[in-house]
C-alpha positions as CSV (number, residue, x, y, z in Angstrom):
1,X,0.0,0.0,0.0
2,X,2.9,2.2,-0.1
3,X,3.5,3.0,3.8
4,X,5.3,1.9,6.5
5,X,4.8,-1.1,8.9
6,X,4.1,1.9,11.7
7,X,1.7,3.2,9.6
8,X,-0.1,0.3,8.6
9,X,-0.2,-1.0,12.3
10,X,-1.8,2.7,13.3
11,X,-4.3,2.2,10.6
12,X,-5.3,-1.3,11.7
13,X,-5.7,0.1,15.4
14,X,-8.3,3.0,13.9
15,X,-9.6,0.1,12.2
16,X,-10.4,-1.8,14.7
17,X,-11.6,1.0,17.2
18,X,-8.6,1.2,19.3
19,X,-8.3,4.2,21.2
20,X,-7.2,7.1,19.0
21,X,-5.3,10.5,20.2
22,X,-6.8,12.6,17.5
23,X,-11.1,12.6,17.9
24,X,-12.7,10.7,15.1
25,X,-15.1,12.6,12.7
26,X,-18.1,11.6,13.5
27,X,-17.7,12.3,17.3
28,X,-15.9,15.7,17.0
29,X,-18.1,17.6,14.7
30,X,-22.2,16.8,14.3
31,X,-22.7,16.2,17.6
32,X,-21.6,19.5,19.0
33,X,-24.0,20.7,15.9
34,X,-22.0,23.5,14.9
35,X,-21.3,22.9,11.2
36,X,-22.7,26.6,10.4
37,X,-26.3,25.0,9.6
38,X,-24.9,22.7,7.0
39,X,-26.8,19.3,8.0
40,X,-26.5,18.2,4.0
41,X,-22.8,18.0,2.9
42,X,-21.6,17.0,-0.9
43,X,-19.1,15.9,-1.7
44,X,-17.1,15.7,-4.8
45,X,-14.0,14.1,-6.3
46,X,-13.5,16.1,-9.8
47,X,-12.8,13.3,-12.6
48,X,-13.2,13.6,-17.0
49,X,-14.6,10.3,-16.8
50,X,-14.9,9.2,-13.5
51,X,-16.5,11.7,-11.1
52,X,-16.6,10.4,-7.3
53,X,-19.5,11.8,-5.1
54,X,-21.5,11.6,-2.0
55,X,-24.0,13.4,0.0
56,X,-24.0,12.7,3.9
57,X,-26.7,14.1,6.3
58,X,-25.3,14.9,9.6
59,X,-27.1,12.8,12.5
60,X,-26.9,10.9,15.9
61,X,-25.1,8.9,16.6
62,X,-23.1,9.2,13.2
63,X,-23.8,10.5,9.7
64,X,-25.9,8.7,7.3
65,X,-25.3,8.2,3.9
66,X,-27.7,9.6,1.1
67,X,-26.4,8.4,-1.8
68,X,-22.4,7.5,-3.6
69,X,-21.4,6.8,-6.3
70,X,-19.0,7.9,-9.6
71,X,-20.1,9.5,-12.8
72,X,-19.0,7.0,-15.1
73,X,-18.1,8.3,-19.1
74,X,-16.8,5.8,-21.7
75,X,-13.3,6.6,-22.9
76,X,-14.8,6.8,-26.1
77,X,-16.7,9.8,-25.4
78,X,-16.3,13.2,-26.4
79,X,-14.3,15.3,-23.3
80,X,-17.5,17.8,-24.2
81,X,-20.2,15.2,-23.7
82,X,-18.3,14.1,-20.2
83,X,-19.0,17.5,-18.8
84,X,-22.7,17.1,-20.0
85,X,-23.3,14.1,-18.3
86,X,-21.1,15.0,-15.3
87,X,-23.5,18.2,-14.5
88,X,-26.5,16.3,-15.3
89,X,-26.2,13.8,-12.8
90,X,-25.0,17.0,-10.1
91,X,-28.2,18.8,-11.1
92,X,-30.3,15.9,-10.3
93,X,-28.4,14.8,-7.4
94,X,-28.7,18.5,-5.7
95,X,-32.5,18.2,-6.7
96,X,-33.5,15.4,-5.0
97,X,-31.3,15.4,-2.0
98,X,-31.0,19.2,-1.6
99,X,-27.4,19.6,0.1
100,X,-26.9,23.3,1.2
101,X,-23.1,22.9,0.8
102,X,-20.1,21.4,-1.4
103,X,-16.5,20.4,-0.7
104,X,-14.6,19.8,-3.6
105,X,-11.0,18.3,-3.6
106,X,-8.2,21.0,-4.2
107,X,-6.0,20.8,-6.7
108,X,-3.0,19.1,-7.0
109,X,0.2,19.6,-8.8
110,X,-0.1,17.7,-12.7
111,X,3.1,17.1,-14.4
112,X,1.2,16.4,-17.3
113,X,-0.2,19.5,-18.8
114,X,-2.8,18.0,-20.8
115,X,-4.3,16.2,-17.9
116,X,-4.0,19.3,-16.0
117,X,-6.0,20.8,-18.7
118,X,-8.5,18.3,-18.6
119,X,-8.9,18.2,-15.0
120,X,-9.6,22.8,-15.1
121,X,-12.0,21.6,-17.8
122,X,-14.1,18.8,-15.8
123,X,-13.8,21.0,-12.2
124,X,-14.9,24.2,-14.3
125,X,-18.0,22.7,-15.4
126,X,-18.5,21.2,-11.7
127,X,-17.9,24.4,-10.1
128,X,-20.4,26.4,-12.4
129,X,-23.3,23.3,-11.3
130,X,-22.3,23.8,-8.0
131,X,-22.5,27.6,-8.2
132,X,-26.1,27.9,-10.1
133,X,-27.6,25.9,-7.5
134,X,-26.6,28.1,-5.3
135,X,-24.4,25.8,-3.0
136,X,-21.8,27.4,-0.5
137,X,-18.8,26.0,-2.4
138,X,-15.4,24.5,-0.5
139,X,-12.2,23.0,-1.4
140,X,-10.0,20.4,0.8
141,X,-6.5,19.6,-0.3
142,X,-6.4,15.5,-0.5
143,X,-3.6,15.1,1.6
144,X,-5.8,17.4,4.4
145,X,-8.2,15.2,3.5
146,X,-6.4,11.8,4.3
147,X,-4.8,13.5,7.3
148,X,-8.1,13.8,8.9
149,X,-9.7,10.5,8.0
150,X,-6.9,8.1,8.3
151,X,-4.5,9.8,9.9
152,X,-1.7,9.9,6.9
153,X,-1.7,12.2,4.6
154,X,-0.2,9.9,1.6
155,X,-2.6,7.4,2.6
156,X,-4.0,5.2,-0.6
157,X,-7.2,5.2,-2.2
158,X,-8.4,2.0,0.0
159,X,-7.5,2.9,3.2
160,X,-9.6,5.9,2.9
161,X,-11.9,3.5,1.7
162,X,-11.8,0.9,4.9
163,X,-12.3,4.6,7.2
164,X,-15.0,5.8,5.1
165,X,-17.1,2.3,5.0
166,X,-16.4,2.1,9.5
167,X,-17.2,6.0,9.9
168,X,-20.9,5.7,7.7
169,X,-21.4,2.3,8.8
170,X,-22.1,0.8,5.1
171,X,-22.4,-2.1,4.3
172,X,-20.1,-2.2,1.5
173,X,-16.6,-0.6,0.4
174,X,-17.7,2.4,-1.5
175,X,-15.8,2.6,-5.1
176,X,-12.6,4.7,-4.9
177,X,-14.2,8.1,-6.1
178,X,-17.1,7.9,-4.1
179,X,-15.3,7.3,-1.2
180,X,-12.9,10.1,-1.5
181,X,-16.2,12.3,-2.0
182,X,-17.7,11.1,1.1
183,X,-14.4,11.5,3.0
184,X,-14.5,15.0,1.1
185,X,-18.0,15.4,3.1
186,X,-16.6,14.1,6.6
187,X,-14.0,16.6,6.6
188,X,-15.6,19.3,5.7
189,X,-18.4,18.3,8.9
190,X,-15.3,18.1,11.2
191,X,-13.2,21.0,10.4
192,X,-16.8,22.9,10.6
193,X,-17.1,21.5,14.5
194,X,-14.6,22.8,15.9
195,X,-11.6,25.7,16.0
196,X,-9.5,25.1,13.3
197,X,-6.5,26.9,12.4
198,X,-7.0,25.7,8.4
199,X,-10.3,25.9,7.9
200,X,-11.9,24.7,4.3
201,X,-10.9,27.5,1.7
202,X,-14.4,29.0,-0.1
203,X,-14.5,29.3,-3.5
């Protein structure tokens, strides 16, 4: 998985509910209930093709899960028709399940500057869907992110995973996207219950 013994020994501890020195998300934040009246949290995990999200409700005695899952386009697909379907499926999500605020991932640096291109393409057209529904809009760097739902901020994809599925209590291991989106969302509900130095960054 790409980290030390230590580390994968303090993950299996948080894993198993050992006793942690940091408080978990879903005890530090919702149920002080000072999350500035956010109670519906999006989250999103910008993607061309393969758009991660999640929208959590904030509730005793831990968050429950709305709805997950990733915006799937075929590679064949036009990058235009992508971004179609991609806001679609946001404008019918916010619809339905009316979140009052989004937490996007931040970027990150792309040595590749045609994937860096295509990523400003696929948030852009996020960020406008967010924005015309009138959603307070954050960002969350991914290693913040990891920091505060493993505890490693170069965790991988599945350990974020394994936290996300114990935190929400699902049945299942979300996909990858979906569950960075929802980890998007449980950050966003803990930095927003409590003093925080670096709070989300609006947008």
């Amino acid at each position: 998985m790409g980290i030390t013994a230590q580390q994968f020994e303090q993950l299996q501890k948080r894993l198993s509910g050992a006793k942690q020195t940091a408080t978990p998300v879903h005890e530090s934040s919702y149920q002080h209930g000072n999350t500035n009246n956010h109670q519906v949290i999006l989250g999103v995990d910008p993607s061309l093709r393969g758009t991660g999200f999640g929208v959590i409700q904030l509730a005793q005695p831990y968050p429950k899960t709305l709805v997950q899952g990733t915006i799937k386009c075929s590679p064949t697909w036009e990058r235009s028709r992508c971004l179609v379907k991609t806001a679609q499926t946001l404008r019918e999500t916010i619809k339905q399940y009316r979140p009052t605020v989004c937490v996007i991932e931040g970027l990150f640096f792309a040595q590749n500057l045609q994937t860096a291109l295509i990523m400003g393409e696929a948030r852009g057209a996020i960020l406008m869907t967010l924005a015309e529904a009138g959603l307070d809009i954050y960002e969350i760097a991914p290693r913040k992110m990891k920091q505060a739902i493993v505890g490693y901020g170069a965790a991988q994809k599945f350990a974020v995973g394994k936290m996300v599925q114990r935190m929400l209590h699902l049945a299942e291991l979300p996909a990858p996207d979906a569950a960075d989106a929802l980890a998007l969302a449980l950050t966003f509900a803990q930095e927003n219950g409590r003093i925080s130095l670096s709070a989300p960054k609006k947008i």
